[in-house]
N, C-alpha and C positions, 0 to 999 in steps of 0.2 A: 064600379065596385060590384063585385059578385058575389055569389052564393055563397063560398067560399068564405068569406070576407065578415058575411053575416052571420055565420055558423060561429066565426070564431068571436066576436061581439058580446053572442048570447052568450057563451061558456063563460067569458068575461064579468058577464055583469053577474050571472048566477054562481060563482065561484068556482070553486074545485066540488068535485063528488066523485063518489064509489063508482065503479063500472058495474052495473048491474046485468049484463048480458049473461046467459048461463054459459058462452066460450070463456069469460073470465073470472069464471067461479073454481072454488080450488077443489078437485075431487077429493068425496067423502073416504075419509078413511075406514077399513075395517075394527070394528070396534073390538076385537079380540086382540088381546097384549101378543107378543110372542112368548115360551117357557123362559123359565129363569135361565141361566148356566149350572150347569152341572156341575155339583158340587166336588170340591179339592179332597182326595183321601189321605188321611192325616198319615205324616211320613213314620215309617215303620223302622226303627233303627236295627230291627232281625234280633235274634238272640245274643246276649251278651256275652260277649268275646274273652275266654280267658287270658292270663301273661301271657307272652310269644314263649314257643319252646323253649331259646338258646337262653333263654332268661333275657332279661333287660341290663341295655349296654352299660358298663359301667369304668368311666372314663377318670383316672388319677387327676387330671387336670381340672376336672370339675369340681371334683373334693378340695382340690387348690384352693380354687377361686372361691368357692365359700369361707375356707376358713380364709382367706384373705380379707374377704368383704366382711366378715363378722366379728374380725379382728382390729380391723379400724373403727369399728362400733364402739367397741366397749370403751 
C-alpha cells in the first residue's frame, strides 16, 4: 500500500472540507453595481384626431340589427 493509499485514509477519517488553496477561490467581484436600465418614455398618443372627412360610415343594416336586437328586448 502506498502513498497514495494513505493520503486517501487521512481525507477519510478527517471528513470532507473546503479547498482552501487560493486557485479555488472564486474571484472577488467589483463592488460597483452596473446603471439601472433606462427608463421607458411614456407612449405619446400625438394630437387628437378629429371625425374622418367623408364623415362616419353609416350602414342601414346596422340600424336593422339594433332595432332587431332591442325589439326582442322589450
Amino acid at each position: 500500500m502506498g502513498a497514495a493509499y494513505e493520503e486517501m485514509m487521512q481525507e477519510e477519517e478527517g471528513g470532507c472540507s473546503t479547498p482552501t488553496r487560493n486557485e479555488c477561490r472564486i474571484p472577488a467581484v467589483p463592488s460597483t453595481c452596473p446603471p439601472p436600465p433606462p427608463r421607458k418614455k411614456p407612449f405619446s398618443r400625438g394630437k387628437k384626431r378629429g371625425p374622418p372627412k367623408n364623415a362616419y360610415f353609416q350602414s342601414p343594416e346596422i340600424e336593422l340589427l339594433f332595432a332587431m336586437f332591442m325589439g326582442s328586448r322589450i
